[in-house]
N, C-alpha and C positions, 0 to 999 in steps of 0.2 A: 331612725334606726330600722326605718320599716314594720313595724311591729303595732301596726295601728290595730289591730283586731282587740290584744291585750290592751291598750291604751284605751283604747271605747268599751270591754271589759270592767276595767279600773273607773270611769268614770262613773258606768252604770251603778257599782259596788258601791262608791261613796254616797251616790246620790240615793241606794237604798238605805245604806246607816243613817243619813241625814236627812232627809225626805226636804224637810223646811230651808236647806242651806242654797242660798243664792247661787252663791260661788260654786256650789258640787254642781247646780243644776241646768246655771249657764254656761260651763265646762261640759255637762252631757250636751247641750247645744250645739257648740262648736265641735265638738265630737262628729256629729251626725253631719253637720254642715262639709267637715273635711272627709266623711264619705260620703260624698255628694248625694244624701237623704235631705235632698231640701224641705221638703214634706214634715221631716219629722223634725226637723230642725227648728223649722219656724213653730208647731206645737210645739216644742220643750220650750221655745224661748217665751213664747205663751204663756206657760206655767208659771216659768220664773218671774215675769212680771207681774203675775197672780200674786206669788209669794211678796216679791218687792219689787212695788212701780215704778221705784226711782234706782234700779241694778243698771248700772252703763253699760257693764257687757252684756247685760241678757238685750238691749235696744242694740247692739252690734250683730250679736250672734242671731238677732230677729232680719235687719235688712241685710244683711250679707246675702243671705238664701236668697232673699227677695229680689236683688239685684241680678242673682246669678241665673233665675229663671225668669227675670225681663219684666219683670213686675213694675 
């Protein structure tokens, strides 16, 4: 709907209620990934696997970036 600004808004928001939540935090992940912030994408997805080593999408939302900048 194009409305990604509020969408990456919204992520940010839950992952500050939840700090701990996988889910919030590999969702800000891919947030930053589909604004091509690979940088900050691959840090969030970092975090999350701080949080939890075994989250499958925070290991997605990690080489997605990775791939996308030739790593």
């Amino acid at each position: 709907m194009r409305r990604a600004q509020e969408a990456v808004a919204e992520c940010r928001k839950s992952a500050e209620l939840d700090p701990l939540s996988p889910l919030y935090n590999s969702m800000l992940g891919y947030s930053d990934y589909y604004q091509r912030e690979y940088n900050q994408a691959i840090e969030q997805s970092n975090k999350t696997l701080e949080i939890d080593p075994r989250h499958g999408a925070a290991f997605a939302s990690l080489g997605d970036p990775h791939w996308q900048m030739g790593n």
